[in-house]
ZAMAR-812504 format. One line per field, with one value per residue: residue number from 1; residue in one letter; x, y, z of N, C-alpha, C in turn. Coordinates in steps of 0.1 Angstrom, whole numbers, plus 5000, padded with zeros to 4 digits. Layout:
N
i <- [NUM | ...]
aa <- [a | ...]
n.u <- [X | ...]
n.v <- [Y | ...]
n.w <- [Z | ...]
ca.u <- [X | ...]
ca.v <- [Y | ...]
ca.w <- [Z | ...]
c.u <- [X | ...]
c.v <- [Y | ...]
c.w <- [Z | ...]
This chain:
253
i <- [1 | 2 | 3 | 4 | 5 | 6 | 7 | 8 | 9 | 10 | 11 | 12 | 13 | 14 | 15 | 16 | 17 | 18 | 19 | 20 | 21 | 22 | 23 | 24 | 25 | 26 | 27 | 28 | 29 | 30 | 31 | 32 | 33 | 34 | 35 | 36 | 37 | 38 | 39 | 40 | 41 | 42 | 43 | 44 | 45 | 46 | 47 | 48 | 49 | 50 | 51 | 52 | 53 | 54 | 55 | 56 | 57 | 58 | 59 | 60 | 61 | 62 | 63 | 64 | 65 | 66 | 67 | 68 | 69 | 70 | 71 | 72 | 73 | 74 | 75 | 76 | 77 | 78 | 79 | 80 | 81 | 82 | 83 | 84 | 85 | 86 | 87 | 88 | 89 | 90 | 91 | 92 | 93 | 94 | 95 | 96 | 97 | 98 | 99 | 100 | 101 | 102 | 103 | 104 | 105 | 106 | 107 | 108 | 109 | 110 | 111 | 112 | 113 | 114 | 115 | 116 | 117 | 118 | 119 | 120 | 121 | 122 | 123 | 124 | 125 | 126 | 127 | 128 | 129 | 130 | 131 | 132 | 133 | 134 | 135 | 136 | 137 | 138 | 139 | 140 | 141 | 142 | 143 | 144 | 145 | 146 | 147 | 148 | 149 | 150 | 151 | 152 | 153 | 154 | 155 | 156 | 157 | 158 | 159 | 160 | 161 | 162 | 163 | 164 | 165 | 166 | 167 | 168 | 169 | 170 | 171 | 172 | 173 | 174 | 175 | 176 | 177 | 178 | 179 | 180 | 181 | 182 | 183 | 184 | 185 | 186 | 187 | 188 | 189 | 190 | 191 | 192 | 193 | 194 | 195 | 196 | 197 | 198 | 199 | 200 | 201 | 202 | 203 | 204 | 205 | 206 | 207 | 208 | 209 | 210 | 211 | 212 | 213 | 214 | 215 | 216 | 217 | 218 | 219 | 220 | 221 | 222 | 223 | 224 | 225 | 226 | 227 | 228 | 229 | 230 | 231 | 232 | 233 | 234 | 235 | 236 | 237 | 238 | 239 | 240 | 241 | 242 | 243 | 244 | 245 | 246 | 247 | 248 | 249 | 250 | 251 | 252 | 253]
aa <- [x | x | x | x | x | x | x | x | x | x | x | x | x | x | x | x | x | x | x | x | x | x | x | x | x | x | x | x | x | x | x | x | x | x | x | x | x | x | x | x | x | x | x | x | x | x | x | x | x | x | x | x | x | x | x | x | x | x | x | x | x | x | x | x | x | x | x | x | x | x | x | x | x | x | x | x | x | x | x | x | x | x | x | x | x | x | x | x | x | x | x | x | x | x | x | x | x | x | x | x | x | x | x | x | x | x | x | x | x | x | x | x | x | x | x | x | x | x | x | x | x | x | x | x | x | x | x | x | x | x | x | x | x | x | x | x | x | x | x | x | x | x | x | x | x | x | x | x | x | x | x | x | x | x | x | x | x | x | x | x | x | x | x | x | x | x | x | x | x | x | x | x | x | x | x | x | x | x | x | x | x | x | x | x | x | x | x | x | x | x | x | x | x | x | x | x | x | x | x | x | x | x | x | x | x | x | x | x | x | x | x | x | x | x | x | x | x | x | x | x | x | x | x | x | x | x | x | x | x | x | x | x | x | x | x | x | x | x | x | x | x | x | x | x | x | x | x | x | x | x | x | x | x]
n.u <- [8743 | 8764 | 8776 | 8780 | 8809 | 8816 | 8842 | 8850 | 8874 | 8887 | 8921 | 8935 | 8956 | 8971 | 8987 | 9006 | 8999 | 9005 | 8997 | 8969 | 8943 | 8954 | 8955 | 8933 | 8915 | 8930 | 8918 | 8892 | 8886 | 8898 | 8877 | 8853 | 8863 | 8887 | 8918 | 8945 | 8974 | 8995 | 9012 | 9042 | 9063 | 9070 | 9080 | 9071 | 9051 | 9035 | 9033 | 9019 | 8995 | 8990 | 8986 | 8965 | 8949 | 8947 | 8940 | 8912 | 8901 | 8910 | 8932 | 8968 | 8992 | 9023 | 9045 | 9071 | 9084 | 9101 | 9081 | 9091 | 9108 | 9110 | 9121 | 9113 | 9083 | 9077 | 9088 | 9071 | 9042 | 9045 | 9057 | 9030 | 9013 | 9029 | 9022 | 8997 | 8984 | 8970 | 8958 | 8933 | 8924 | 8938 | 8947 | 8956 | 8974 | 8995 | 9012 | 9022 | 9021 | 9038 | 9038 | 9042 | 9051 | 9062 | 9091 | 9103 | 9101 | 9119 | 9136 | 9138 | 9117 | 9095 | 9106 | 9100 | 9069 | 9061 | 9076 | 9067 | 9039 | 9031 | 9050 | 9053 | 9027 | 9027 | 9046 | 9034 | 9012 | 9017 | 9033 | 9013 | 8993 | 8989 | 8985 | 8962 | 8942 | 8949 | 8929 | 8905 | 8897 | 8892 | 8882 | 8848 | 8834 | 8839 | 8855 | 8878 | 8895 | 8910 | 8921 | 8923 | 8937 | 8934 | 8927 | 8911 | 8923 | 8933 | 8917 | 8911 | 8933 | 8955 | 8969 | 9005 | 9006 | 9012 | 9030 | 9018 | 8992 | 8997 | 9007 | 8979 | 8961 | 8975 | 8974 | 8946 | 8938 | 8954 | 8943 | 8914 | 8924 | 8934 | 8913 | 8893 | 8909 | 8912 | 8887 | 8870 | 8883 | 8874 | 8886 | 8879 | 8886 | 8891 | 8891 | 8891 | 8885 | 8894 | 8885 | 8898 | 8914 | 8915 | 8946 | 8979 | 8992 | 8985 | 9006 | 9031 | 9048 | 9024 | 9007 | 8982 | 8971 | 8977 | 8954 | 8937 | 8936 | 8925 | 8900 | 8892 | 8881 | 8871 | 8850 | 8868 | 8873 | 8871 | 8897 | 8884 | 8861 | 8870 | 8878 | 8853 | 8842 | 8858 | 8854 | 8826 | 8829 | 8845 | 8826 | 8807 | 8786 | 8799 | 8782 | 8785 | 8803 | 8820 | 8831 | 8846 | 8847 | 8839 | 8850 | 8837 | 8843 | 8815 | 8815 | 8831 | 8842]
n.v <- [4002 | 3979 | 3951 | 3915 | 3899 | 3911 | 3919 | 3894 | 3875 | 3891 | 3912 | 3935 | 3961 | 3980 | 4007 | 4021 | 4003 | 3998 | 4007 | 4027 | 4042 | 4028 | 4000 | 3996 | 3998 | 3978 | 3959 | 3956 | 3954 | 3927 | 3913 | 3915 | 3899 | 3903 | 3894 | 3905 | 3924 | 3941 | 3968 | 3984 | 4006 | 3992 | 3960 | 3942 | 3951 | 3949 | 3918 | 3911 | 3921 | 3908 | 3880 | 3886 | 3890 | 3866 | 3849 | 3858 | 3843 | 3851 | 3864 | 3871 | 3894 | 3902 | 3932 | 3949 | 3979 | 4010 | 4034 | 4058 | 4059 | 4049 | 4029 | 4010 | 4012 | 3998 | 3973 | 3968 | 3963 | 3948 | 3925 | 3919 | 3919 | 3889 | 3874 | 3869 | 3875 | 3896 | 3926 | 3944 | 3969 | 3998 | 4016 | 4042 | 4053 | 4055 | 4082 | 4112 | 4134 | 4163 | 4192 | 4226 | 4258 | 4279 | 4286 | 4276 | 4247 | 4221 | 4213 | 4193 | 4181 | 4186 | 4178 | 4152 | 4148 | 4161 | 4136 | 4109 | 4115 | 4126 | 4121 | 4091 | 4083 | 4088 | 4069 | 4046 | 4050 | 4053 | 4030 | 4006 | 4014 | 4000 | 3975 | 3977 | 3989 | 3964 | 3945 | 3953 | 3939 | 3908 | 3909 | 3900 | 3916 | 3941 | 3965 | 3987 | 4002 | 4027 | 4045 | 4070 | 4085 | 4117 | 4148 | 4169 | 4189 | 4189 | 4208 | 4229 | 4258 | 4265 | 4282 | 4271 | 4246 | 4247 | 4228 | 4203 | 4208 | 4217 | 4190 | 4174 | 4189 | 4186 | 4159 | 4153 | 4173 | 4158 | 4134 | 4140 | 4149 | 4127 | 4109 | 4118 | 4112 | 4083 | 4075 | 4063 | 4039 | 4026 | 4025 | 4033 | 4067 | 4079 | 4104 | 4101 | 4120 | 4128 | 4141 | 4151 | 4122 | 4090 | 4086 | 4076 | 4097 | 4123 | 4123 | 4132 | 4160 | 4187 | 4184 | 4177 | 4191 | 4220 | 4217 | 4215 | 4243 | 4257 | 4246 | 4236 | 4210 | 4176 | 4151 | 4126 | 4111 | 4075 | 4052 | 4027 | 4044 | 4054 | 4034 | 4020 | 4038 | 4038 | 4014 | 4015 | 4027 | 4014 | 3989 | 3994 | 3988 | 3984 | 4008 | 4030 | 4057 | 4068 | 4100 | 4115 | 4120 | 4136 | 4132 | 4142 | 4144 | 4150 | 4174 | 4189 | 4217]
n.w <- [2689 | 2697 | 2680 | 2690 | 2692 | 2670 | 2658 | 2656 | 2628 | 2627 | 2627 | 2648 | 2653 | 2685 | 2693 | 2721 | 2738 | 2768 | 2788 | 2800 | 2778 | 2756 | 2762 | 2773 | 2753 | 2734 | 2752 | 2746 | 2724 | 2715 | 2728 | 2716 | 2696 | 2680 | 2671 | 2687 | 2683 | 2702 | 2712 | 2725 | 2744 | 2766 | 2779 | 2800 | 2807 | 2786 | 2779 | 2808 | 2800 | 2770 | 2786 | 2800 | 2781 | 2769 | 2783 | 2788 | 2770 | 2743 | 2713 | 2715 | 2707 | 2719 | 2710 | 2714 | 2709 | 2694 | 2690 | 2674 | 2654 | 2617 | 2608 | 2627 | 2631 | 2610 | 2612 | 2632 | 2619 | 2595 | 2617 | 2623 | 2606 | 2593 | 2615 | 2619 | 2593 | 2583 | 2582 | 2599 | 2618 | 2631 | 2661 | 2663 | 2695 | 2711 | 2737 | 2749 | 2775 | 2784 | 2793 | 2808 | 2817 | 2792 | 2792 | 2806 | 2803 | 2791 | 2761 | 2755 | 2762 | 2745 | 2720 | 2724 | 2731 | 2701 | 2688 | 2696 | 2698 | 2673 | 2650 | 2661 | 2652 | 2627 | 2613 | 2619 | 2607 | 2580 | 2573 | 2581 | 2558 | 2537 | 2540 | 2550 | 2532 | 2514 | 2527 | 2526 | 2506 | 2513 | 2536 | 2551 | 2558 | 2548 | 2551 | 2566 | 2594 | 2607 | 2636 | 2654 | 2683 | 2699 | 2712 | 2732 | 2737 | 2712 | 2695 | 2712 | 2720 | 2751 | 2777 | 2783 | 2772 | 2748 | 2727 | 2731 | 2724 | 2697 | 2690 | 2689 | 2675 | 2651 | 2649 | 2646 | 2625 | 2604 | 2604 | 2596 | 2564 | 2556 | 2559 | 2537 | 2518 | 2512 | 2518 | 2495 | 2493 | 2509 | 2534 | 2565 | 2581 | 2619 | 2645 | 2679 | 2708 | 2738 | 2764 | 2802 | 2812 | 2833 | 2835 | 2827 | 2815 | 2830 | 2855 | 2853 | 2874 | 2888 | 2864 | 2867 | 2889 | 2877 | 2856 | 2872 | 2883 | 2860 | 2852 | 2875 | 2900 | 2884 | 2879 | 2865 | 2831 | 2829 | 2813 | 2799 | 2789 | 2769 | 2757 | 2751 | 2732 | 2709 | 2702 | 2694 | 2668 | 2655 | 2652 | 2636 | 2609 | 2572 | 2561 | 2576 | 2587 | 2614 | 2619 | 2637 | 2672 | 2704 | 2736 | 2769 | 2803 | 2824 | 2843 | 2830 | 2814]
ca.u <- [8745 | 8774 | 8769 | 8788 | 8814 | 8815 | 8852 | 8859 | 8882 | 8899 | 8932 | 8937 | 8968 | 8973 | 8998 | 9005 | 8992 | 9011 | 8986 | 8957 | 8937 | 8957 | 8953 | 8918 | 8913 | 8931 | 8913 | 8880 | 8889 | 8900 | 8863 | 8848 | 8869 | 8895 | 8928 | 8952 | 8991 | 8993 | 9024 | 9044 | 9080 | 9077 | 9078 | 9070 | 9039 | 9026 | 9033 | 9009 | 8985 | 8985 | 8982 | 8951 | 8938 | 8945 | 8930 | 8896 | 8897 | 8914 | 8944 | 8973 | 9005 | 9029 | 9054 | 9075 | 9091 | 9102 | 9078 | 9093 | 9120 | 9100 | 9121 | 9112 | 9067 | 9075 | 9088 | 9061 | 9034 | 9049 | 9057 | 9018 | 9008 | 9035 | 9020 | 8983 | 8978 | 8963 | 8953 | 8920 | 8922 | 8949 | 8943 | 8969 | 8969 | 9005 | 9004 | 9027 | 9016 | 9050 | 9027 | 9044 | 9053 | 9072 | 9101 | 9112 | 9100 | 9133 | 9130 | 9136 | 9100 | 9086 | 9110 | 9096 | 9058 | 9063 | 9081 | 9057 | 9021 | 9031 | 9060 | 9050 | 9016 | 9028 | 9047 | 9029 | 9001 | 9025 | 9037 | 9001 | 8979 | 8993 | 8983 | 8943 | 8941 | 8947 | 8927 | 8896 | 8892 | 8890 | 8872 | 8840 | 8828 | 8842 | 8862 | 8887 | 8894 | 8923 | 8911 | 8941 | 8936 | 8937 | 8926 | 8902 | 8936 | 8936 | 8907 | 8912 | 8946 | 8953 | 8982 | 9016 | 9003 | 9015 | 9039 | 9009 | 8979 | 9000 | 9008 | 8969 | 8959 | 8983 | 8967 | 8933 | 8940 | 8956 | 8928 | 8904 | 8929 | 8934 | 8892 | 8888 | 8917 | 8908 | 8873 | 8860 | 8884 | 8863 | 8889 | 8874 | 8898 | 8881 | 8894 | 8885 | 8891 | 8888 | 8887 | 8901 | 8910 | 8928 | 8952 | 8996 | 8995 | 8990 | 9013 | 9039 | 9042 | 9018 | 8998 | 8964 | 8972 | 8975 | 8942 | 8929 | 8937 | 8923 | 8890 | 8881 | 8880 | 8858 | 8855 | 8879 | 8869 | 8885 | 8901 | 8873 | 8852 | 8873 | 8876 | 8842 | 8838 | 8868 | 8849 | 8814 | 8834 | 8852 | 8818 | 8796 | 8787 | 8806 | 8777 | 8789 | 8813 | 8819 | 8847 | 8849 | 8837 | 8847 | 8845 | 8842 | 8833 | 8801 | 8819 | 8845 | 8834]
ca.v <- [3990 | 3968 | 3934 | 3908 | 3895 | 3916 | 3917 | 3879 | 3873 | 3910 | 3919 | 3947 | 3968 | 3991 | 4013 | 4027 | 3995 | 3991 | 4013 | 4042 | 4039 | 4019 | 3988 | 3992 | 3993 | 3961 | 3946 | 3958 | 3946 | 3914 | 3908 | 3919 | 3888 | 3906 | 3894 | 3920 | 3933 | 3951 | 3976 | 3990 | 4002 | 3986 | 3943 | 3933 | 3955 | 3939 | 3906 | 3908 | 3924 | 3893 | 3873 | 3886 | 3889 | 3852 | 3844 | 3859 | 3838 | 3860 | 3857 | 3886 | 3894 | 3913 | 3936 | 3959 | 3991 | 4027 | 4042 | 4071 | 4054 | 4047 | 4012 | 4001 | 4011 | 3993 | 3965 | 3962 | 3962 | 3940 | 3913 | 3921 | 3910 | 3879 | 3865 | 3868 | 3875 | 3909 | 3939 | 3951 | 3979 | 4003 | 4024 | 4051 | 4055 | 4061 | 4098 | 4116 | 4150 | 4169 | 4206 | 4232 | 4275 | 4278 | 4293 | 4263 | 4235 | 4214 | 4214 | 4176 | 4175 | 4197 | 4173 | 4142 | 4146 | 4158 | 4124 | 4102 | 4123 | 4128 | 4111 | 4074 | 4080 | 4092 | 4063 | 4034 | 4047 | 4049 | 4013 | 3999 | 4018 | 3989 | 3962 | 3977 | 3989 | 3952 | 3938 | 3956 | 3929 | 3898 | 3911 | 3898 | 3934 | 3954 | 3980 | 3984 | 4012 | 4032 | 4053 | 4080 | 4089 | 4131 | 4152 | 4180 | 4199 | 4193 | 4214 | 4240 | 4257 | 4268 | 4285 | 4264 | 4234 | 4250 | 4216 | 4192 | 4213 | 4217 | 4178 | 4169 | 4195 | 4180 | 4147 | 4158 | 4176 | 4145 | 4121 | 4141 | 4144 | 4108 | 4104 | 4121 | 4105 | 4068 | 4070 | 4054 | 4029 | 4017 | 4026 | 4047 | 4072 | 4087 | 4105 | 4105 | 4132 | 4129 | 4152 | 4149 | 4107 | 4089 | 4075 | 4080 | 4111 | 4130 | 4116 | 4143 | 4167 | 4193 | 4184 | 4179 | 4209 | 4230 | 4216 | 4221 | 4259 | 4267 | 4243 | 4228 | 4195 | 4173 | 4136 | 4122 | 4096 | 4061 | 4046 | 4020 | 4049 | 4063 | 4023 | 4019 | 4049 | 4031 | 3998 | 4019 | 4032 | 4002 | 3976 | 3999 | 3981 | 3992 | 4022 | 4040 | 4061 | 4080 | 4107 | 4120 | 4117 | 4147 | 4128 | 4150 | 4149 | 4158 | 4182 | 4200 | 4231]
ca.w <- [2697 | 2694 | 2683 | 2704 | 2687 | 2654 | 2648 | 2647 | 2619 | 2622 | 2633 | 2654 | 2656 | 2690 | 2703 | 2733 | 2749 | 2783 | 2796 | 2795 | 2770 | 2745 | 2771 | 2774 | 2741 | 2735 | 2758 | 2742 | 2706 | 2719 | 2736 | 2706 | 2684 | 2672 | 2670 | 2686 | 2682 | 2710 | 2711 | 2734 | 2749 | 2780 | 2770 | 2811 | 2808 | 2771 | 2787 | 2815 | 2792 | 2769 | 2795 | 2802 | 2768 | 2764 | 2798 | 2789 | 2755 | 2732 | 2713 | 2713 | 2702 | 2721 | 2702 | 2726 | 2701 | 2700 | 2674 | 2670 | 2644 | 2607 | 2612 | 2642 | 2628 | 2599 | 2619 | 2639 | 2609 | 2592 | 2621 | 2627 | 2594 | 2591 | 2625 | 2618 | 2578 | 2577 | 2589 | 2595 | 2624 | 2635 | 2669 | 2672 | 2715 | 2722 | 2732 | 2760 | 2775 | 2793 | 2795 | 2817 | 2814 | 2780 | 2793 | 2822 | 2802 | 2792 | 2749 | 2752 | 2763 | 2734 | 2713 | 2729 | 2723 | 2684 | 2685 | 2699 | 2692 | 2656 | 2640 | 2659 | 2648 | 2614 | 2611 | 2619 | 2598 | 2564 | 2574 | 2578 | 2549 | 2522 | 2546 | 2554 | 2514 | 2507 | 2539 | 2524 | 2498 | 2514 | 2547 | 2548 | 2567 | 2532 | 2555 | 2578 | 2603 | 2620 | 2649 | 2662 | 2699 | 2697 | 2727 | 2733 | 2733 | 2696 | 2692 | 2717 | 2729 | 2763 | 2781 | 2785 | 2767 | 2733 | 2722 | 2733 | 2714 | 2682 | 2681 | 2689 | 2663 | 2636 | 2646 | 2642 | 2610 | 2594 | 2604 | 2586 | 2552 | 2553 | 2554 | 2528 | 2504 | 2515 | 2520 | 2487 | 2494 | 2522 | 2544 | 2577 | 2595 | 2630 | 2652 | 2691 | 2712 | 2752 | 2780 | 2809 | 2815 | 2845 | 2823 | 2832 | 2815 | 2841 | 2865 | 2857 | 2886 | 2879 | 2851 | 2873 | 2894 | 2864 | 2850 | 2881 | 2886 | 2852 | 2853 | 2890 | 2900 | 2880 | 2881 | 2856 | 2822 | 2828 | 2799 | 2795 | 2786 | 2753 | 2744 | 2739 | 2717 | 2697 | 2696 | 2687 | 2659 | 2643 | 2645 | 2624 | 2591 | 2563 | 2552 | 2591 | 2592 | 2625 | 2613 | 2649 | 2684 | 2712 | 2749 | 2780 | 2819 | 2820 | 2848 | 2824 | 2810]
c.u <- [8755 | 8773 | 8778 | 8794 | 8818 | 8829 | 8864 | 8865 | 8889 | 8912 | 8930 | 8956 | 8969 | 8984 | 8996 | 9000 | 8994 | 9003 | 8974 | 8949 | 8939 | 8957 | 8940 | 8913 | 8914 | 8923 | 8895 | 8877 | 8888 | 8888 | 8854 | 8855 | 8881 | 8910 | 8941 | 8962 | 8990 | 9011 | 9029 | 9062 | 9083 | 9069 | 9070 | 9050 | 9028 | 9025 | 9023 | 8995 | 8980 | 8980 | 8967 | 8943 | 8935 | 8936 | 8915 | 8894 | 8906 | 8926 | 8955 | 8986 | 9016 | 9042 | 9061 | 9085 | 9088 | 9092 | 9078 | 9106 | 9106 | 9106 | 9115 | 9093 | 9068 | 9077 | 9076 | 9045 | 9036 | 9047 | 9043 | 9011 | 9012 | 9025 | 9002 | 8977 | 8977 | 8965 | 8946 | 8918 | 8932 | 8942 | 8958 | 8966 | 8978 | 9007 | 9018 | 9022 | 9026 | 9044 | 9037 | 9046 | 9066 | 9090 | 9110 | 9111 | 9115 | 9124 | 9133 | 9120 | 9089 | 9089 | 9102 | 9080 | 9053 | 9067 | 9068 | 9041 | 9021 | 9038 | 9056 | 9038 | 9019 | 9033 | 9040 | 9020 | 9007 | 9028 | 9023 | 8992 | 8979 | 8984 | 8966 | 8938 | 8934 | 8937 | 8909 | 8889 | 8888 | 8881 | 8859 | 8830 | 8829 | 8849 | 8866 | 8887 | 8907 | 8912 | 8924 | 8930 | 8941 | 8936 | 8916 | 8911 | 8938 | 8923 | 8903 | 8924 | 8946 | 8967 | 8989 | 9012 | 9004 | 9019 | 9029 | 8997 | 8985 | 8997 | 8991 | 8963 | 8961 | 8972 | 8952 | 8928 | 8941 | 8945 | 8917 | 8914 | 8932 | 8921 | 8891 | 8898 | 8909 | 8893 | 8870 | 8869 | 8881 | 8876 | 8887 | 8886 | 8888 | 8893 | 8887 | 8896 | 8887 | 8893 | 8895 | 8897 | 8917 | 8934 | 8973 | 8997 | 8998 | 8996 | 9027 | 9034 | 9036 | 9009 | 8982 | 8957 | 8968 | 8959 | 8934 | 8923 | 8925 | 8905 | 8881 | 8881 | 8866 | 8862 | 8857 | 8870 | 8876 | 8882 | 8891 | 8859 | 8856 | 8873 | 8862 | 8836 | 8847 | 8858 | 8834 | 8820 | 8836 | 8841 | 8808 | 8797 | 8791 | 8797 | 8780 | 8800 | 8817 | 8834 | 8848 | 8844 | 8843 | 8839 | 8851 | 8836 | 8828 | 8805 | 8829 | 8835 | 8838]
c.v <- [3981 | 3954 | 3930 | 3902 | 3898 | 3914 | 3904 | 3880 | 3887 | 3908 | 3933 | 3950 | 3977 | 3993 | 4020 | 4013 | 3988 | 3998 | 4023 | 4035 | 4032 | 4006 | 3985 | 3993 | 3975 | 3955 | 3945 | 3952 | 3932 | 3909 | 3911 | 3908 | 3889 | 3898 | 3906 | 3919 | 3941 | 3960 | 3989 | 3997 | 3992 | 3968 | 3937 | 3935 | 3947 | 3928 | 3904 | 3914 | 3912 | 3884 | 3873 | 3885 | 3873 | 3844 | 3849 | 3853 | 3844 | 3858 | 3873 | 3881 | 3909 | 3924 | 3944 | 3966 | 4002 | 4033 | 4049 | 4072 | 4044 | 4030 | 3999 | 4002 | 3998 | 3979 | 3958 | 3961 | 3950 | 3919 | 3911 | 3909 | 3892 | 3869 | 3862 | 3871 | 3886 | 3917 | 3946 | 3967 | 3980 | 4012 | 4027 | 4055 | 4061 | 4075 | 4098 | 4135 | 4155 | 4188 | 4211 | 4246 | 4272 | 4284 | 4282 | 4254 | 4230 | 4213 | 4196 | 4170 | 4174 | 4182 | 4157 | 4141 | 4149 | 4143 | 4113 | 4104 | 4124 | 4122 | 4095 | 4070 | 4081 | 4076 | 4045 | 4036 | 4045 | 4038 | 4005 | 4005 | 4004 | 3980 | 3971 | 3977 | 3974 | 3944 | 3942 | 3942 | 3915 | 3901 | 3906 | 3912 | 3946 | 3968 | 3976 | 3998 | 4019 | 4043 | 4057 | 4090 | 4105 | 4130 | 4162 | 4188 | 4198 | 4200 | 4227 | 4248 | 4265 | 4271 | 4273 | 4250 | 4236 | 4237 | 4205 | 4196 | 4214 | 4203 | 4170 | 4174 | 4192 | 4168 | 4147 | 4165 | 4165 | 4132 | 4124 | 4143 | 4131 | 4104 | 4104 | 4114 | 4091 | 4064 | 4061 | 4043 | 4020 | 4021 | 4037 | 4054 | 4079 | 4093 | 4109 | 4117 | 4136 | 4140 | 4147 | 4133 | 4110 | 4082 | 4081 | 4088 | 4124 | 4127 | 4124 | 4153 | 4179 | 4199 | 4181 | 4187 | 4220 | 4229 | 4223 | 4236 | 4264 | 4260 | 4239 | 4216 | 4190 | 4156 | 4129 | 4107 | 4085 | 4057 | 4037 | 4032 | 4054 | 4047 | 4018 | 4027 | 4041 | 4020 | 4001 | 4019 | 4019 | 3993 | 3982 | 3991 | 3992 | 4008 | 4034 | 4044 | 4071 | 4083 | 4117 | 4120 | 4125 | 4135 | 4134 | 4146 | 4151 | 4169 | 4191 | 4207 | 4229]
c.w <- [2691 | 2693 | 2687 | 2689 | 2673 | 2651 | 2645 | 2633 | 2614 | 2630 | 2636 | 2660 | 2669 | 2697 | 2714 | 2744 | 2763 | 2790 | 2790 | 2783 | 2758 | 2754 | 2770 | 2761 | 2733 | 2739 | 2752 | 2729 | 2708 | 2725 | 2724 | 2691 | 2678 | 2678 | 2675 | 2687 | 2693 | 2715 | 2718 | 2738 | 2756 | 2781 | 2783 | 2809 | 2794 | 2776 | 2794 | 2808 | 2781 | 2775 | 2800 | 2794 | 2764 | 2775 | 2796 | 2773 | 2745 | 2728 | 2713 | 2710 | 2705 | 2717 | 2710 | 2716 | 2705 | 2690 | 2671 | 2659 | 2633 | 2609 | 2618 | 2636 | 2619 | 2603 | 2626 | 2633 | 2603 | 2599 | 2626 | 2615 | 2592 | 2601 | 2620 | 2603 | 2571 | 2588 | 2591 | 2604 | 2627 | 2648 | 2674 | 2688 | 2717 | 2720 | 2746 | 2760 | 2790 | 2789 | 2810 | 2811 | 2801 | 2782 | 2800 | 2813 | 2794 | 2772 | 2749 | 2755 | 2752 | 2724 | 2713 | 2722 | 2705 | 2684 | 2687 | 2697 | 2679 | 2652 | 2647 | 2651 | 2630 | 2606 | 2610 | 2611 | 2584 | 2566 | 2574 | 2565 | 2539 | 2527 | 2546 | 2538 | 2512 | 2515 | 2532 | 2515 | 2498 | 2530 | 2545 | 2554 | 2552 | 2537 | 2568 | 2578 | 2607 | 2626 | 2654 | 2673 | 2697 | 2709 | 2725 | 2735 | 2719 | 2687 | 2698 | 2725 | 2745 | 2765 | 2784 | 2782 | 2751 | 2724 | 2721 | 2719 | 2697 | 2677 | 2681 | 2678 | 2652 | 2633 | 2642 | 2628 | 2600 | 2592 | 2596 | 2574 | 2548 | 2549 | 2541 | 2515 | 2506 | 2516 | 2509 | 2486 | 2504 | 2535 | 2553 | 2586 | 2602 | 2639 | 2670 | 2699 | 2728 | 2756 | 2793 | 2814 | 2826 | 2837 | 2833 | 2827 | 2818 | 2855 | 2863 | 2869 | 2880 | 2874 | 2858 | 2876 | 2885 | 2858 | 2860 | 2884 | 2874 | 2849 | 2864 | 2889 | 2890 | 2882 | 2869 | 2847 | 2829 | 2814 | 2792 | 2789 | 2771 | 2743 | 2742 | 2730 | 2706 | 2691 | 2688 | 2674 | 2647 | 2643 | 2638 | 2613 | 2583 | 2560 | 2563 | 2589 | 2602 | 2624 | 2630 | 2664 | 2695 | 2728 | 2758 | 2792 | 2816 | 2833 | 2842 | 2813 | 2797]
């Protein structure tokens, strides 16, 4: 059970937050006390996302970068810290999924989600570990959190989704090597791992179809359902640590 209000006096870091599940997240942290960064490409989209976070009480800070340049993470860690002090949670979200037959797909796509699924995530977490490390000791909680958004593709592969299942895999691999280095410094890595969301994901032409063919319709997570596994995650008291959580349809096989 979540207590109300647990992560007053945290900062929260998320990317991906102009939509899907890095939005709803935000907006879950931010109801929950936290302080959030919310990080994105697209600046009109963070905008009206603040707006809201400040309109239901909360306070935010919108950062609009590419984070697929170690500059541009480091940048936005940084002006995270400057603005608000610290840094107690990170939620890697931004994710893209370009899935089609290996032979047609265009290699700027392949290139694209390596970029974004692994190197933004890679980077923003080497740009924040300094800042949570040090965040641990003045917390009154005794631990801080990152939480990286995988997939139930990074646990099982499937035809013409080779480029996607590697980078969720990677991410899923690294979230547990990270646990295990950082744990006795109180810092928790988790990784979640949904099933089929409605998120912009699949808004390539396609990508539903295809699911479709190879599972059946089923009726789709919404985003509000993977951020409250996030928010379970990060208001555990320090002795919790949930190192993983798989969320599926209860219609997907």
């Amino acid at each position: 059970m979540i207590e109300a209000n647990a992560l007053v006096g945290t900062v929260a870091l998320v990317t991906g937050a102009s939509s899907g599940i890095g939005q709803a997240t935000a907006l879950r942290l931010a109801k929950e006390g936290a302080k959030v960064a919310i990080v994105a490409r697209r600046a009109e989209r963070l905008k009206e996302l603040a707006e809201r976070i400040v309109a239901a009480g909360g306070v935010a800070l919108a950062i609009d970068a590419d984070l697929t340049t170690a500059a541009e993470a480091d940048r936005v860690v940084k002006r995270t810290v400057q603005e608000f002090g610290r840094l107690d949670t990170l939620v890697n979200a931004a994710g893209v999924m370009l899935n089609g037959p290996s032979i047609e797909s265009p290699l700027e796509h392949w290139d694209q989600m390596v970029d974004v699924n692994l190197r933004g995530l890679m980077y923003v977490t080497k740009a924040a570990l300094p800042h949570l490390v040090e965040a641990v000791s003045t917390s009154s909680r005794k631990v801080v959190d990152v939480v990286n958004i995988s997939s139930v593709a990074g646990r099982f592969a499937a035809p013409q989704v080779a480029i996607y299942n590697a980078t969720k895999f990677a991410v899923t691999a690294a979230t547990e090597a990270w646990r295990q280095e950082f744990t006795r410094k109180s810092v928790r890595f988790s990784v979640v791992e949904p099933g089929a969301t409605t998120t912009e994901l699949w808004n390539q032409e396609g990508q539903w179809e295809g699911f479709t063919a190879a599972f059946g319709e089923v009726e789709r997570l919404h985003a509000e359902d993977i951020a409250d596994s996030v928010a379970f995650i990060v208001t555990n008291p320090r002795r919790v640590a949930i190192n993983e959580i798989v969320v599926r349809p209860t219609d997907q096989p």
